[in-house]
VOVEX-369496 format. One line per field, with one value per residue (C-alpha): x, y, z. Coordinates in steps of 0.001 Angstrom, whole numbers, always signed. Each point is the difference from the previous one (the first is absolute). Last residue first. Example, Ala and Ser with C-alpha at 12.3 -4.5 7.8 and 13.67 -1.06 7.14 Angstrom:
% residues 2
east = [+13670	-1370];
north = [-1060	-3440];
up = [+7140	+660];
% end
This chain:
% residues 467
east = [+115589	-2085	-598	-3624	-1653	-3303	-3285	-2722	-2981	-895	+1826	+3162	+682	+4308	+803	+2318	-342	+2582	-1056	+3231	+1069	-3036	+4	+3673	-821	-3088	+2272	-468	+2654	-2426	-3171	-3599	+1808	+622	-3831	-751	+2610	-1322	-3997	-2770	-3487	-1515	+2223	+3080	+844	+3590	+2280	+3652	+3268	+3223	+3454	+2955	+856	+2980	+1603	-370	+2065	-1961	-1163	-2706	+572	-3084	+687	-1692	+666	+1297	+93	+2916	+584	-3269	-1566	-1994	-633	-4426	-2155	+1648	-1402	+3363	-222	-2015	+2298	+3048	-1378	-836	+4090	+855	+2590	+3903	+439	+1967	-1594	-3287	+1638	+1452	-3543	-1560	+2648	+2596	+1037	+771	-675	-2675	+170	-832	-2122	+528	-2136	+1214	-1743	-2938	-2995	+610	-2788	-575	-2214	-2230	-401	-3514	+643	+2843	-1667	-2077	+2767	+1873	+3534	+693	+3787	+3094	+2200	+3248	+3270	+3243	+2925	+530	+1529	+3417	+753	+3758	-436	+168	-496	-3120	+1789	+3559	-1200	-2289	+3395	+2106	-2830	+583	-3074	-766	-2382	-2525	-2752	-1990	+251	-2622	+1705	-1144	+20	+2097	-1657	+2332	+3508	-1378	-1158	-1789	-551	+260	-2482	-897	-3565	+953	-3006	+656	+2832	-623	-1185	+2624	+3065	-2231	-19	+3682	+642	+2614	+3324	+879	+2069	-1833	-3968	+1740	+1176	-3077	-1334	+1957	+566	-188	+1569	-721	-1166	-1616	-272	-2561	+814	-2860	-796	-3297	+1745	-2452	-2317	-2280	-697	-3110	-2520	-2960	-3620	-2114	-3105	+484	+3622	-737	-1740	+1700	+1285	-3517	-1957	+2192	-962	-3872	+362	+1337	-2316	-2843	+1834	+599	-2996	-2075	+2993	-672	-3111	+398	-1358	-3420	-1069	+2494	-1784	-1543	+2683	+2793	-1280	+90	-3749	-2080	+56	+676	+2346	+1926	+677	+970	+2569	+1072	+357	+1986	+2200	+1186	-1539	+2859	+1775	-3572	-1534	+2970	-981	-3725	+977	+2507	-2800	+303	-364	+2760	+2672	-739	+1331	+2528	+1699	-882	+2075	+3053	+140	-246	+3005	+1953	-671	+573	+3319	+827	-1060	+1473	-2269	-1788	+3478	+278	+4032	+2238	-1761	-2290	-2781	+357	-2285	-950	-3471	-1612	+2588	-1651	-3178	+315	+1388	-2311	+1488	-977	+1589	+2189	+1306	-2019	-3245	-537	-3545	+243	+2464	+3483	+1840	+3382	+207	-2108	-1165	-3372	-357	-3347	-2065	+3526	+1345	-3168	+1171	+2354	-3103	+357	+2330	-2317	+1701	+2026	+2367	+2976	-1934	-1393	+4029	+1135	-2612	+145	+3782	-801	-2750	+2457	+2597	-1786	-3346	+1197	-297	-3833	-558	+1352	-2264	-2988	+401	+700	-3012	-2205	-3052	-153	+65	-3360	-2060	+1370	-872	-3845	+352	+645	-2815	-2517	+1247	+2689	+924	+4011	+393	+3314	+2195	+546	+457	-1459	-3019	-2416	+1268	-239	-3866	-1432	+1856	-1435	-2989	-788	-2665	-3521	-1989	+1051	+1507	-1635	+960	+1684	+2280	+3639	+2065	+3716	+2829	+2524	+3624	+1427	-1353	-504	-3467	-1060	-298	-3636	-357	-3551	-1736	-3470	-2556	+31	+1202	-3431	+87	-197	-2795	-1630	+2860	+242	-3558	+740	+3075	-1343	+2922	-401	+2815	-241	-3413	+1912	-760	-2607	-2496	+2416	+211	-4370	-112	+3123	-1872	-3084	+1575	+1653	-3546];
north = [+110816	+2801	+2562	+350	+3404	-425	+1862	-226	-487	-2536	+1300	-1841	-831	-1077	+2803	+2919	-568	+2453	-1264	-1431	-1138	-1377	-1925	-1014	-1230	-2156	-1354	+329	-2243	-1333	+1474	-1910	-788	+3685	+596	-3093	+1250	+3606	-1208	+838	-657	+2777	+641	+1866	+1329	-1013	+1636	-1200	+1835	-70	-494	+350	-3565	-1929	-1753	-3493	-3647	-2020	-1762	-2779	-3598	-1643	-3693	-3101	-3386	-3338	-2913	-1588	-1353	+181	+3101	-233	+3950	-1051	+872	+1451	+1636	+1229	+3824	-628	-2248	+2057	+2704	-1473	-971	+4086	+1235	+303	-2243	-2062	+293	-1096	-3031	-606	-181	-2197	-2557	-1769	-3489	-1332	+3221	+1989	+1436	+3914	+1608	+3460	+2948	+3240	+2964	+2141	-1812	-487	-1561	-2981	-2170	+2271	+1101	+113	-3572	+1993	+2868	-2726	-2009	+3109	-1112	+3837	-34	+141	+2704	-806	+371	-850	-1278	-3400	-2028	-1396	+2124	+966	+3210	-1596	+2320	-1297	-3349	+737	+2547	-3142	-2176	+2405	+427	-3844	+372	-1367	+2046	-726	+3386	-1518	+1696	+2310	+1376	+3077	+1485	+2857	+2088	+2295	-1631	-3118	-3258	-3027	-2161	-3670	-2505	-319	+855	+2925	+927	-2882	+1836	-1714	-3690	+180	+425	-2870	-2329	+333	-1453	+2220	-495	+4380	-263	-3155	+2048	+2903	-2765	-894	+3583	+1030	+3877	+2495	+3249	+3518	-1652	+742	-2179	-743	-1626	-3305	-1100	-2220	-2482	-1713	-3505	+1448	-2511	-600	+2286	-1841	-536	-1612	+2054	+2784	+18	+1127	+3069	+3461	-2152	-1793	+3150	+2033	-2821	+497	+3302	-833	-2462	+1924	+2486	-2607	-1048	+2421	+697	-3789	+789	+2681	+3107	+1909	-2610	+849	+4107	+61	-2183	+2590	+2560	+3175	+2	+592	-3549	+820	+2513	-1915	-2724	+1794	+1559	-3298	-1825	+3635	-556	-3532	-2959	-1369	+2870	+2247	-2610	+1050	+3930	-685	-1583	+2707	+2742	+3731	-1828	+2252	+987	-3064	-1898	+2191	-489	-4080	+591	+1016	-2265	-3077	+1825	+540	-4121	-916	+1954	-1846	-3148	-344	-2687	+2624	+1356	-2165	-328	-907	+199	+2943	+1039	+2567	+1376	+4001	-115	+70	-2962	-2080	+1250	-1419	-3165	-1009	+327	-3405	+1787	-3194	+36	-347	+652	-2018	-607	-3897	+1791	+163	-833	+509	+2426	-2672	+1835	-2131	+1895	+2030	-885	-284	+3228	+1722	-332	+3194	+2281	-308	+2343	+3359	+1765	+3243	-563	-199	-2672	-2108	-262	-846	-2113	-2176	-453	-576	-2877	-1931	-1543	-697	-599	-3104	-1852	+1621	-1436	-3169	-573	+1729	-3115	-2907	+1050	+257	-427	+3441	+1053	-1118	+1170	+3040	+250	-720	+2079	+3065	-484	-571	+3786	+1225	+3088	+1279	+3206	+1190	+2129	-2631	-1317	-3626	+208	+80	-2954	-2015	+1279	-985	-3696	+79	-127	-3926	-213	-662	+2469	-1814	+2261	+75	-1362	+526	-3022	+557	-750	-1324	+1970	-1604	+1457	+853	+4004	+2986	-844	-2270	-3553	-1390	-3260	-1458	-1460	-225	+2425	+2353	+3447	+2250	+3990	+2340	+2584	-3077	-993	+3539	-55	-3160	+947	+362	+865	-1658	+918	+3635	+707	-598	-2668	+486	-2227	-3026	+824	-644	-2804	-1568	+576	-1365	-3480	-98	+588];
up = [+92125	-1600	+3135	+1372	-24	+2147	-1326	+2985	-828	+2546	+3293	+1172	+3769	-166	+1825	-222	-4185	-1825	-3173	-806	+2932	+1189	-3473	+450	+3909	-1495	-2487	-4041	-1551	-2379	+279	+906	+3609	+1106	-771	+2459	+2577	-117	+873	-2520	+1471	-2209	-3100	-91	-3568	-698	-1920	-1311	+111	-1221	+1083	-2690	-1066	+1049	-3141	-142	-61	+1883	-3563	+1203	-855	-612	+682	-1825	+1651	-2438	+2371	-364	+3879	+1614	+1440	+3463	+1404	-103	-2438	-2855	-3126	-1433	+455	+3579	+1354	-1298	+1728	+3104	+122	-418	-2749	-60	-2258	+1891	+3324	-1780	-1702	+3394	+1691	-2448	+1133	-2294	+1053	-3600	-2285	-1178	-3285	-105	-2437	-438	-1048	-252	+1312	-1701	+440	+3709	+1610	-2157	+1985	+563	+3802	+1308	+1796	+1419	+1886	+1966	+1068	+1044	+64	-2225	-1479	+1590	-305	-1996	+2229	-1675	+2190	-1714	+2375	+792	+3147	-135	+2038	+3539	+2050	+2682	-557	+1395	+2427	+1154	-58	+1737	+3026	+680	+2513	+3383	+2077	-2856	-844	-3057	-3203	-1775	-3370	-1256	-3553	-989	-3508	-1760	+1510	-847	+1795	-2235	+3519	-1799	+1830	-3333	+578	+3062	+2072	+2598	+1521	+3889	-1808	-1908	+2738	+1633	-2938	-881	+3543	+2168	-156	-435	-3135	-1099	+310	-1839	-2823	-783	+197	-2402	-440	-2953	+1222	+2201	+2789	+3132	+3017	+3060	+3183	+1343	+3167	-586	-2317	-1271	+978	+2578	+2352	+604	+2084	+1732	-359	+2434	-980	+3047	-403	-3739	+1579	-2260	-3180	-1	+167	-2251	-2275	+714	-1117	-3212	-690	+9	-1884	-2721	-243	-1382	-2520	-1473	-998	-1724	+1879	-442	+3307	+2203	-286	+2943	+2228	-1485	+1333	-2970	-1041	-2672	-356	-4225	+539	+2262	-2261	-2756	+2504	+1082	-3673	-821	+3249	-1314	+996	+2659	+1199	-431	+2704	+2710	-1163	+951	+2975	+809	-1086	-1154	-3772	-2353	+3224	+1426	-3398	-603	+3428	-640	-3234	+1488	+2271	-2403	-1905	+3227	+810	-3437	+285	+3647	-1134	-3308	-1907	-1815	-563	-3140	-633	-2960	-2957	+599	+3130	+1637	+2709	-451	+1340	-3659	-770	+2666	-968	-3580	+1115	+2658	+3040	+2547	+3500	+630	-3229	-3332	-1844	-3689	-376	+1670	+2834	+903	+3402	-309	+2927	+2372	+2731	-31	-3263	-139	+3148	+2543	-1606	+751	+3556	-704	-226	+3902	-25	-925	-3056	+947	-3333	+2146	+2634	-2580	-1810	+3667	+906	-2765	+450	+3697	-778	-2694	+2124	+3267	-1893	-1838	+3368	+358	-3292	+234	+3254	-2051	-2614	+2427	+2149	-2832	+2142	+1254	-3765	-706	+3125	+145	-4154	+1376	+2303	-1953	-2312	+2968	+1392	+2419	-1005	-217	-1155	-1520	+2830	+2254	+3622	+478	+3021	-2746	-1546	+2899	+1364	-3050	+92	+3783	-1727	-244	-1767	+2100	-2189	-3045	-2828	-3194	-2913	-3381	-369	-973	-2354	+134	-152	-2903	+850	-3141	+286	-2039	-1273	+3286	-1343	+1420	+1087	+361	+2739	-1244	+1605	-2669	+826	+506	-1031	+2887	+632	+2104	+1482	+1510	+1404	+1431	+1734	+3513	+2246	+3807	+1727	-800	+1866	+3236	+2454	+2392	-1685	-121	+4343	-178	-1926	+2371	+2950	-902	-884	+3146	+1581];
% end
C-alpha cells in the first residue's frame, strides 16, 4: 500500500522535475569518458571534463529547484553538464572558502563597473572560472588579471599596458573593460549565455557557431563550440551555484586577507610603493596586493595622465610622512614610458626574430647578479621580448652571457592621422577588427564611423585610423 502511494504522489509532480535530455545528448557531441583536464582559453584554473550522460530519474532535484529560486538576469538551467561542475566544485571546500573571503574586497568593485555598464551581477562569478580572483593570474596563451584579457582585446577596450603598469591586473579598469565588452557582446548575440561563451571563444567563434545550429540557445549550438567554451558556461553556472548554497556543502567564508576599508588617491608624480607601505606601517605585501597593476610597484603619475593609489583607511597615521612620500620629487628612476609589446603566446611564435630591421642592435653583457628584468628596464624594452630576440626559455641569464637587444628609436615626429578601410565580412565583431590594427579600439572605430552600437552588417566599409 505504502508502495502504491508513493507511485501515485511521483505521478503528481510537475512535468519539470523530470527533464529528459536524451534527445539533447543525442544532437551533442560525446566528451571521452576519461577524466581529463581541460585549460579554459582565457583561464589558469584547469576545469576538468565532463562526462556526457544522462540524468538519473532518482537525482536529487532540489539542485533544480536552488538555482531557480537565485534572482538573476542570465539564465540559470539545471542540466547533466551543470551538475556535474556542482558536483566538482562542492568538494573544493578550501578553494570556494577562499573565494567567498576574496569576495568581500573584489565582489563590490565588480558590481560597481557591472552595474554602470547595466550588465547582470552575477557575471561577476566568472571571476571564480577564469582567475580564482587572482589579479596576477596569467594564462598558457598569454591572458592576465582576474578577468584573463588577452592582449589584443585588452588594448581594444582601452587597458594599458607599457613599462611600468599592465592594467589587466587593475581590478577596477579590467573590471570597466570586462563590462564593456559583455554590453557589446549582448548587443551582437541577444543572449547572456551566448555573450558569457563570446568572453571566452571570441564572438566570431560564437556567431560561426550559431550559423551552423541554426539556432541562437546556447545548449543547441554547444556542440559548434571549442571544446573548452562548452564548458565553460557549464561551469559558470554551477559556480554561481556554489557561491549562492556553500552552507548547504559545508563550506564556509575565510578570512579575507586585504584591507576591506580602503581611501583612494590621485597623483600627479612618480611614487614608491615601498616606501608608501613605511609611511603608513603597513606590510609592503598588502599595499601591493591593493595596487597590483603597477610592475615596479612605482605609480609613474603626471600632470597629463594621474594614476591612482588604493591605500588602506588606518585610524593612526603620521600624515607628514605620507605627504612626504606622495611628493617626493627625488625619485631615482627613469621616467620614460615605452608601451609594452603583445604577451600573446600565439602572436609571438609568428614573430621573427628580428622585428625591427631598422633600429640598432646591441648586445649587452650580463653581469654578476643581473636579472632579465633590469636589462629590460634599462633599455627601455619588454622582458618577453628579449626572450623571444635571444631564443630564451625561461628569465635565467648567467653572468657573461652575451644577449642581443633591439633598441627602438622613441624619438618621432607625430604623424597627421590617416585612415585605413575595412570591408566587414560575415561574422565580423568590432573588437576582432579593432585587434587586426594597431591602435584601432572598439571606442575609436565607433567614433569614427559614428557606430551607436557595436552590431555590424557584412559589407559594411569601416574607416579605421592608422595608429
Amino acid at each position: 500500500m505504502i508502495k502504491k502511494l508513493l507511485f501515485a504522489s511521483l505521478l503528481c509532480l510537475p512535468a519539470f522535475i523530470f527533464p529528459t535530455f536524451a534527445q539533447q545528448v543525442l544532437k551533442l557531441d560525446s566528451i571521452p569518458k576519461k577524466q581529463n583536464n581541460i585549460l579554459i582559453n582565457t583561464d589558469t584554473v584547469a576545469v576538468p571534463s565532463i562526462y556526457e550522460n544522462t540524468l538519473l530519474m532518482g537525482q536529487n532535484y532540489i539542485y533544480k529547484l536552488r538555482l531557480d529560486s537565485i534572482v538573476k538576469t542570465v539564465p540559470l538551467p539545471y542540466n547533466e553538464y551543470v551538475q556535474q561542475y556542482i558536483d566538482i566544485y562542492a568538494k573544493r571546500k578550501d578553494m570556494f572558502g577562499k573565494m567567498m573571503g576574496l569576495s568581500n574586497y573584489y565582489f563590490p568593485i565588480f558590481e560597481k563597473a557591472l552595474k554602470d555598464f547595466e550588465i547582470p551581477q552575477e557575471i561577476k562569478y566568472l571571476t571564480i572560472v577564469e582567475s580564482q580572483m587572482n589579479p596576477h593570474a596569467i594564462s598558457r596563451v598569454g591572458a592576465t588579471g582576474i578577468w584573463q584579457f588577452m592582449f589584443g582585446t585588452g588594448k581594444a577596450y582601452g587597458l594599458k599596458m607599457d613599462n611600468f603598469v599592465d592594467e589587466r591586473k587593475d581590478p577596477i579598469q579590467a573590471s570597466y573593460a570586462a563590462a564593456q565588452y559583455f554590453r557589446d557582446a549582448y548587443e551582437e548575440l541577444g543572449d547572456w549565455l551566448l555573450a558569457i561563451a563570446a568572453y571566452n571563444c571570441g564572438k566570431g567563434n560564437v556567431t560561426r557557431a550559431m550559423i551552423k545550429a541554426n539556432s541562437r540557445d546556447f545548449w543547441e549550438i554547444r556542440q559548434f563550440l571549442p571544446k573548452e567554451t562548452r564548458n565553460y558556461v557549464p561551469a559558470f553556472i554551477a559556480a554561481v551555484y556554489v557561491m549562492n548554497y556553500a552552507k548547504h556543502h559545508q563550506i564556509n567564508a575565510q578570512a579575507c586577507n586585504m584591507f576591506l576599508k580602503t581611501d583612494t588617491v590621485q597623483t600627479s608624480r612618480f611614487v614608491s610603493l615601498s616606501s608608501l607601505a613605511q609611511a603608513l606601517n603597513v606590510d609592503e605585501t598588502s599595499l601591493f596586493a591593493l595596487n597590483p597593476a603597477y610592475k615596479k610597484k612605482i605609480v609613474n603619475g603626471t600632470e597629463e595622465e594621474p594614476k591612482r593609489i588604493i591605500m588602506p583607511k588606518l585610524r593612526d597615521i603620521d600624515y607628514a610622512n605620507v605627504y612626504e612620500v606622495l611628493y617626493n620629487t627625488d625619485l631615482d628612476i627613469s621616467m620614460q614610458v615605452v608601451q609594452a609589446s603583445t604577451d600573446d603566446v600565439r602572436d609571438l611564435r609568428k614573430k621573427a626574430v628580428k622585428p625591427f630591421s631598422s633600429n640598432t642592435v646591441l648586445y649587452h653583457k650580463v653581469s654578476a647578479g643581473q636579472t632579465l628584468t633590469a636589462v629590460a628596464n634599462k633599455y627601455g624594452v619588454e622582458v618577453q621580448d628579449l626572450r623571444v630576440w635571444n631564443g630564451l626559455k625561461s628569465k635565467t641569464i648567467v653572468p657573461g652571457q652575451r644577449l642581443k637587444v633591439f633598441a627602438k628609436n622613441r624619438v618621432q615626429l607625430k604623424a597627421p592621422v590617416s585612415y585605413s578601410s575595412y570591408k566587414v565580412k560575415t561574422g565580423d565583431t568590432l573588437s576582432e577588427i579593432a585587434e587586426k590594427f594597431n591602435g584601432a579600439t572598439v571606442q575609436s572605430i565607433r567614433r569614427d564611423n559614428k557606430l551607436s552600437k557595436a552590431g555590424l552588417q557584412a559589407g559594411m566599409v569601416l574607416k579605421i585610423s592608422k595608429g
